[in-house]
N, CA, C and O atoms as a printed pandas DataFrame, in Angstrom:
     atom_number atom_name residue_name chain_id  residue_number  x_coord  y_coord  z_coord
0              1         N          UNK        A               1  215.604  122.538  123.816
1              2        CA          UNK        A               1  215.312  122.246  122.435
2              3         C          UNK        A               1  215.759  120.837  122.052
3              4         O          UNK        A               1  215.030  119.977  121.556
4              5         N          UNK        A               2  216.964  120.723  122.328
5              6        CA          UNK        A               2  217.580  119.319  122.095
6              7         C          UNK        A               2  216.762  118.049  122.530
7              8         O          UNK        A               2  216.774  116.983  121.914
8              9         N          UNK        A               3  215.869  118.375  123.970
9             10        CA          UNK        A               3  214.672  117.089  124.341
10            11         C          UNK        A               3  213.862  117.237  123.745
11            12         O          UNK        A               3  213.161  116.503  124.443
12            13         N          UNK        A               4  212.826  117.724  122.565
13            14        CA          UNK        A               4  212.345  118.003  121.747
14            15         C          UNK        A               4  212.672  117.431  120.845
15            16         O          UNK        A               4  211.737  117.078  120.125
16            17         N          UNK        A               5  213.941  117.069  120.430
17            18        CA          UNK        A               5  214.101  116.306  119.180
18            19         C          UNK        A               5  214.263  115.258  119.209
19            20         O          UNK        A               5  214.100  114.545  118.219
20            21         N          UNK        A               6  214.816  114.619  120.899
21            22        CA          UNK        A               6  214.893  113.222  121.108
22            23         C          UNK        A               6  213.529  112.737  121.079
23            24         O          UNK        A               6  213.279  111.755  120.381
24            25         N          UNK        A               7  212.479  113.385  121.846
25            26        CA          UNK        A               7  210.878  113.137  122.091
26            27         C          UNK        A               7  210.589  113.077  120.581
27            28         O          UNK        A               7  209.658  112.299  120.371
28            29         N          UNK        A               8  211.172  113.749  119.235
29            30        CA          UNK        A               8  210.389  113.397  118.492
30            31         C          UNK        A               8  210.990  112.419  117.437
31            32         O          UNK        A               8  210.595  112.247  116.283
32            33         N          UNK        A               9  212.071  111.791  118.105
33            34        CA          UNK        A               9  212.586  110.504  117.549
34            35         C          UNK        A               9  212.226  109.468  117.924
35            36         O          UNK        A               9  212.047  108.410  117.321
36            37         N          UNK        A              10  212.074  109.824  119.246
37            38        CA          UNK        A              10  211.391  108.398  119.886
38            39         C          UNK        A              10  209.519  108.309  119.469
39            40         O          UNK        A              10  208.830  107.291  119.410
40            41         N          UNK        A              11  209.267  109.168  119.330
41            42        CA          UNK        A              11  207.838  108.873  118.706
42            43         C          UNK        A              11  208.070  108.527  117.268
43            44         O          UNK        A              11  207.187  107.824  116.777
44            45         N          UNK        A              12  208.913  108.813  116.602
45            46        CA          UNK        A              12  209.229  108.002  115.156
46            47         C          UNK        A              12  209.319  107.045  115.328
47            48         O          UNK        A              12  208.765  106.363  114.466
48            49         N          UNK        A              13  209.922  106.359  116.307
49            50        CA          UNK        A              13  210.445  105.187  116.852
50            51         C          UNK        A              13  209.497  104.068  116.733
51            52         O          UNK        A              13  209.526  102.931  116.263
52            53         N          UNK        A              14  208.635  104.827  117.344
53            54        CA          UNK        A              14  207.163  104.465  118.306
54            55         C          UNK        A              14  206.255  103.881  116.678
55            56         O          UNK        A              14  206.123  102.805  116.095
56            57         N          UNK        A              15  205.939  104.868  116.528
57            58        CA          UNK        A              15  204.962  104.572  115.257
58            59         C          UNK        A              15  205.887  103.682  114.124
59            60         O          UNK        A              15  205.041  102.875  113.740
60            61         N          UNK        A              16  206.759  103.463  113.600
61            62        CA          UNK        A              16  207.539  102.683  112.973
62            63         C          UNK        A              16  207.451  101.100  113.285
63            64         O          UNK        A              16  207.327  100.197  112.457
64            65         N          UNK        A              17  207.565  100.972  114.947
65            66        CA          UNK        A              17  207.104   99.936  115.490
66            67         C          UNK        A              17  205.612   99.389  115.323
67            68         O          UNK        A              17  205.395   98.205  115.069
68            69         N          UNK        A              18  204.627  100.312  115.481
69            70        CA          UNK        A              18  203.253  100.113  115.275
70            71         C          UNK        A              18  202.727   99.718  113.876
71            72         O          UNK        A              18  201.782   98.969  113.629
72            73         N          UNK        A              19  203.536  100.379  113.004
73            74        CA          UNK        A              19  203.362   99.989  111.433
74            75         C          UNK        A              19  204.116   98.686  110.783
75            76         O          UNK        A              19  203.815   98.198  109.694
76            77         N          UNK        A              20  205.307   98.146  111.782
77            78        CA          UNK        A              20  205.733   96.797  111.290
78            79         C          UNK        A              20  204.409   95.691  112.122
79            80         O          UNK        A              20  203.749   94.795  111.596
80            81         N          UNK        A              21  204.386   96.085  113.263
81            82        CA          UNK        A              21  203.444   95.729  113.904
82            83         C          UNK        A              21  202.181   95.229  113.253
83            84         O          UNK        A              21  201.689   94.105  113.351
84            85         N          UNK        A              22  201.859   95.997  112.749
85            86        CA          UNK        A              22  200.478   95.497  111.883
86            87         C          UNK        A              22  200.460   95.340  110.684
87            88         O          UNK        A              22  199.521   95.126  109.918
88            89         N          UNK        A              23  201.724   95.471  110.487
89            90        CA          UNK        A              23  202.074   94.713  108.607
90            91         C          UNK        A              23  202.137   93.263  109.360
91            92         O          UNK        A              23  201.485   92.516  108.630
92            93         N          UNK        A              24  202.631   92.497  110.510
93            94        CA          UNK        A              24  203.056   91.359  111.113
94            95         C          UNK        A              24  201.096   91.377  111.223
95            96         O          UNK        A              24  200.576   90.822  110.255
96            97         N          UNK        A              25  200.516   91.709  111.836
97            98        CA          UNK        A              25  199.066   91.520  111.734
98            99         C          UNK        A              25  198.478   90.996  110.565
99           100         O          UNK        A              25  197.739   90.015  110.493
100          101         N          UNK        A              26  198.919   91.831  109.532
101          102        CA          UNK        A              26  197.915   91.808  108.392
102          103         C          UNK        A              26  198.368   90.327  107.555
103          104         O          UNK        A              26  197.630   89.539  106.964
104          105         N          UNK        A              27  199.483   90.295  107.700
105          106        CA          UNK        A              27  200.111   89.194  107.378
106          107         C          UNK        A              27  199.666   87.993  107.814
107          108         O          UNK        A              27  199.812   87.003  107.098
108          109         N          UNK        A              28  199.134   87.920  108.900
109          110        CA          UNK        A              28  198.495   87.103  109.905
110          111         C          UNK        A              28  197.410   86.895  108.926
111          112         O          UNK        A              28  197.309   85.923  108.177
112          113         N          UNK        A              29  196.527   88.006  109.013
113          114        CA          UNK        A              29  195.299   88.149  108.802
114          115         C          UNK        A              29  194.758   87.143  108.091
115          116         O          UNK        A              29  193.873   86.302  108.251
116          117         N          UNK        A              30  195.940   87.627  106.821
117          118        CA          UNK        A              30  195.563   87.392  105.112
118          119         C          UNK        A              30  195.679   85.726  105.117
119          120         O          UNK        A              30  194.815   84.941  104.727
120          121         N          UNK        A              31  196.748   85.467  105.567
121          122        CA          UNK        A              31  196.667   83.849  105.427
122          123         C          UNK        A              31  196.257   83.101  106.197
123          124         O          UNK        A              31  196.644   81.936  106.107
124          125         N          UNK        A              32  195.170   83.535  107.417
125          126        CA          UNK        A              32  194.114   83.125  108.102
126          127         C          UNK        A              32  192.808   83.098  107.140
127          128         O          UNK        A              32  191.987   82.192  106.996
128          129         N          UNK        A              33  192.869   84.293  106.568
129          130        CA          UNK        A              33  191.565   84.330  105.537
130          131         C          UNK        A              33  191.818   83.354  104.277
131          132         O          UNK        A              33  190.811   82.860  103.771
132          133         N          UNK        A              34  192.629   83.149  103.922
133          134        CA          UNK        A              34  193.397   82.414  103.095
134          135         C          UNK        A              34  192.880   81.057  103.001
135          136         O          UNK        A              34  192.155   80.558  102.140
136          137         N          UNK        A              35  193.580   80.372  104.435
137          138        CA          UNK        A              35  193.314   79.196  104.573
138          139         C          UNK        A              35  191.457   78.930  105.315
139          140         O          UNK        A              35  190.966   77.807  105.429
140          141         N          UNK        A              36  191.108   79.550  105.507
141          142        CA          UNK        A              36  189.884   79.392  105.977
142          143         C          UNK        A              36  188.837   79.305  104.640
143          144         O          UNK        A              36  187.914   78.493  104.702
144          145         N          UNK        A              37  189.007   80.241  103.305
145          146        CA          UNK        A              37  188.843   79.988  101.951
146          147         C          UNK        A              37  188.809   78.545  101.450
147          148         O          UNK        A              37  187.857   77.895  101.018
148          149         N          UNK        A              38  190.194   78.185  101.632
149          150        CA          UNK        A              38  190.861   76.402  101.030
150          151         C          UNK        A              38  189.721   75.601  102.383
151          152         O          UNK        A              38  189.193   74.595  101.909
152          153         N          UNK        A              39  189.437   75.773  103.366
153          154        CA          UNK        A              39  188.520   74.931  104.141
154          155         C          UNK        A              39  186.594   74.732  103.567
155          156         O          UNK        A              39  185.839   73.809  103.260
156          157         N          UNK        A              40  186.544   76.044  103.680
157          158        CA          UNK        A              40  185.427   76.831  103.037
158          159         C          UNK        A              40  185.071   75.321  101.485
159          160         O          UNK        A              40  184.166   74.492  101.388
160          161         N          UNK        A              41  186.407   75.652  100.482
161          162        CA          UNK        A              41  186.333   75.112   99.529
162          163         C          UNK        A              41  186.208   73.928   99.326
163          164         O          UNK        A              41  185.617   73.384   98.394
164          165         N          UNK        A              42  187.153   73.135  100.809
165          166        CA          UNK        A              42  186.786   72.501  100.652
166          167         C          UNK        A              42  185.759   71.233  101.062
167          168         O          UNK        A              42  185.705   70.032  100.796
168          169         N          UNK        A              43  184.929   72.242  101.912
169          170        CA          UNK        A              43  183.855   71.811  102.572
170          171         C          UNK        A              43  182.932   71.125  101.480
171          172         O          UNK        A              43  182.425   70.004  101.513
172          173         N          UNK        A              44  182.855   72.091  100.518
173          174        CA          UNK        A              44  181.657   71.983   99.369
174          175         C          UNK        A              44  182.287   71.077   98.062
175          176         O          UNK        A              44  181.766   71.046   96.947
176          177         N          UNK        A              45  183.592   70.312   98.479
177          178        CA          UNK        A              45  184.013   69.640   97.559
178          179         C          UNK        A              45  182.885   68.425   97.177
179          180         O          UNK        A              45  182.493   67.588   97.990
180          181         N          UNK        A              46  182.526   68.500   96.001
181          182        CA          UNK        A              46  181.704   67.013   95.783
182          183         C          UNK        A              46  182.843   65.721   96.119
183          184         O          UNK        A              46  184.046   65.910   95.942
184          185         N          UNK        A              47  182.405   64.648   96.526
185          186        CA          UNK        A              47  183.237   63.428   96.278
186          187         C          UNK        A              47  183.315   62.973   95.125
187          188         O          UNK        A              47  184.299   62.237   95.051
188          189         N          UNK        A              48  182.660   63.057   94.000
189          190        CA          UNK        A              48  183.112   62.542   92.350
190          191         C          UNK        A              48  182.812   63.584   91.390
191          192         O          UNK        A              48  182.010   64.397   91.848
192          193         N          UNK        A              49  183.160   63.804   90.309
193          194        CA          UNK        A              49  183.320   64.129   89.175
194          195         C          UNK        A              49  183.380   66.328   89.717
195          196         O          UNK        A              49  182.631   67.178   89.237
196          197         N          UNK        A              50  184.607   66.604   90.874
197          198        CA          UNK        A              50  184.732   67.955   90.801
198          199         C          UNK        A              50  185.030   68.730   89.957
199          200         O          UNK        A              50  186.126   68.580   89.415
200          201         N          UNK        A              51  184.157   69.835   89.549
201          202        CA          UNK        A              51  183.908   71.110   88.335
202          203         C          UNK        A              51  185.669   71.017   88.225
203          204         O          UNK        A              51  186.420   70.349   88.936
204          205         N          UNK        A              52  186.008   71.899   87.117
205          206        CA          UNK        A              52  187.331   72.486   87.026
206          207         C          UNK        A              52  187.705   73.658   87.312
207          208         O          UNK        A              52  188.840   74.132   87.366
208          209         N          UNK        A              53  186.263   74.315   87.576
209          210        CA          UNK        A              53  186.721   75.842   88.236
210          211         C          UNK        A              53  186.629   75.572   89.345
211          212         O          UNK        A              53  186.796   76.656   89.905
212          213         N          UNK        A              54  186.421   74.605   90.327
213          214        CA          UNK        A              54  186.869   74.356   91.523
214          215         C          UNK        A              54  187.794   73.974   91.868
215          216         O          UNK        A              54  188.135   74.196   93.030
216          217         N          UNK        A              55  188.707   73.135   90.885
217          218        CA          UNK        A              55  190.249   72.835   90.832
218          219         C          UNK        A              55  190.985   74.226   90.496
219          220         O          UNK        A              55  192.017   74.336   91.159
220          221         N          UNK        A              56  190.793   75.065   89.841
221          222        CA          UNK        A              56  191.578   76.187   89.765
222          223         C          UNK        A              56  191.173   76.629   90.666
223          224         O          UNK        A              56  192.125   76.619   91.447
224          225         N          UNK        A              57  190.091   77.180   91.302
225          226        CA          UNK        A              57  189.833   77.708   92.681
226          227         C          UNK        A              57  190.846   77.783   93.625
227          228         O          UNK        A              57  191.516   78.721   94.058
228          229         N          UNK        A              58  190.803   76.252   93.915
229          230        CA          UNK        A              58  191.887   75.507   95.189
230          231         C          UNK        A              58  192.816   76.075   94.761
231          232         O          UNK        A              58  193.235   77.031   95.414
232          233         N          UNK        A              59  193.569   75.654   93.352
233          234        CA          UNK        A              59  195.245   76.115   92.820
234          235         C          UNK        A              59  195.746   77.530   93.371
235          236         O          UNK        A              59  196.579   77.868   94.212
236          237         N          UNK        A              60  194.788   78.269   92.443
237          238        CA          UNK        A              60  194.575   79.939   93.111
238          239         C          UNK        A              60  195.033   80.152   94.914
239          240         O          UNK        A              60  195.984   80.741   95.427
240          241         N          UNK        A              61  193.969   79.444   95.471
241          242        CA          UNK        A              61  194.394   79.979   96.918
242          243         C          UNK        A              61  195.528   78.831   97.454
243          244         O          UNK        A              61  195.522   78.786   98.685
244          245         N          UNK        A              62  196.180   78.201   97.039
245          246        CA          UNK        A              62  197.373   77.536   97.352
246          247         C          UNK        A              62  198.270   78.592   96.954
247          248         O          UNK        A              62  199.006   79.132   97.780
248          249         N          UNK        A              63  198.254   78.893   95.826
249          250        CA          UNK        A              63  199.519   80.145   95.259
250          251         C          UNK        A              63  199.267   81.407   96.567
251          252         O          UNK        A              63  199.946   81.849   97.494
252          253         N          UNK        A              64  198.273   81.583   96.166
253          254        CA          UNK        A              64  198.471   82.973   97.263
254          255         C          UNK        A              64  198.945   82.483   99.169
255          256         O          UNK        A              64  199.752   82.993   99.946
256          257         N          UNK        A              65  198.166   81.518   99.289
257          258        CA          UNK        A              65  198.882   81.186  100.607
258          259         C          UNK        A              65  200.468   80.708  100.267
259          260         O          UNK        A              65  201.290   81.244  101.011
260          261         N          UNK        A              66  200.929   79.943   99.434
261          262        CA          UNK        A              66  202.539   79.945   99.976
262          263         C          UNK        A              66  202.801   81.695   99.330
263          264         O          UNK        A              66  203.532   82.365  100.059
264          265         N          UNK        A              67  202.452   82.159   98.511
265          266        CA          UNK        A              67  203.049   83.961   98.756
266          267         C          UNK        A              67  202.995   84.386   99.678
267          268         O          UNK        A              67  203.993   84.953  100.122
268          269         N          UNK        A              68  201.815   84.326  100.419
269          270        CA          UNK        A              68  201.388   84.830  101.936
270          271         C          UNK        A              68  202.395   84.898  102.575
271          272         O          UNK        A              68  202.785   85.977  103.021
272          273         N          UNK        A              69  203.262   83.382  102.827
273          274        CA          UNK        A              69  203.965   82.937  103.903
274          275         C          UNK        A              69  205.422   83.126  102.955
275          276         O          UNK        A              69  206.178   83.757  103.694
276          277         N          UNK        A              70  205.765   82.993  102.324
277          278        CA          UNK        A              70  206.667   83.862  101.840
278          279         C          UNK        A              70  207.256   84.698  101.788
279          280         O          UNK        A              70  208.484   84.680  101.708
280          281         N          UNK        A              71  206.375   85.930  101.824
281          282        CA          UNK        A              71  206.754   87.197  102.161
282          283         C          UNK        A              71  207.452   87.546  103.409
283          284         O          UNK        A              71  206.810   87.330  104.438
284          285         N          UNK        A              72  208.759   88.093  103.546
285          286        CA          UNK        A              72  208.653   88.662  104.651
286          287         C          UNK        A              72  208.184   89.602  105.475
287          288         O          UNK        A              72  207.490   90.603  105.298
288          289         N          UNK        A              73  208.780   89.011  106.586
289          290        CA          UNK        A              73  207.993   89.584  107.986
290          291         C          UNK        A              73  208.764   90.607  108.885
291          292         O          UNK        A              73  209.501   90.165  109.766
292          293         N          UNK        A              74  208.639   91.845  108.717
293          294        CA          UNK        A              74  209.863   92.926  109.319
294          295         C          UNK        A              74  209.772   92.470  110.851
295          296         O          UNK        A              74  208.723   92.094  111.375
296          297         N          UNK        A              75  210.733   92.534  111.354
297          298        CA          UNK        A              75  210.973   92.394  112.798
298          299         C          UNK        A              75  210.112   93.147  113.405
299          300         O          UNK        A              75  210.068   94.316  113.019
300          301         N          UNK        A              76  209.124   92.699  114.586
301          302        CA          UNK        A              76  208.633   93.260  115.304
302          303         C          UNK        A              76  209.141   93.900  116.601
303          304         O          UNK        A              76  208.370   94.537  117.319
């Protein structure tokens, strides 16, 4: 009985790992998608007289990318 409970600690173990694991993924993810947005944006930047909802645009995904990277990152 007693290996039974170790087996089902170590599979707690297991999946605990898999779920910091892909919080460390998603984390990835987001500020890959992030910055690929700010590229995106600023591909289509005119060279003179840029809209102002394209300046808040940019602002917007600057805030969320330094949050992005901000956040911590549980030990993998």
């Amino acid at each position: 009985m007693a290996r039974g409970l170790a087996g089902s600690q170590d599979s707690g173990r297991s999946t605990l790992a898999r779920r910091e694991g892909s919080k460390v993924a998603e984390a990835g993810t987001l500020i890959k998608e992030i910055e690929e947005q700010i590229a995106d944006l600023k591909a289509r930047w005119p060279a003179h007289s840029v809209p102002p909802s394209m300046w808040r645009e940019l602002e917007e995904l600057e805030e969320k990318l330094e949050e992005a990277k901000r956040e911590p990152v549980p030990d993998a």
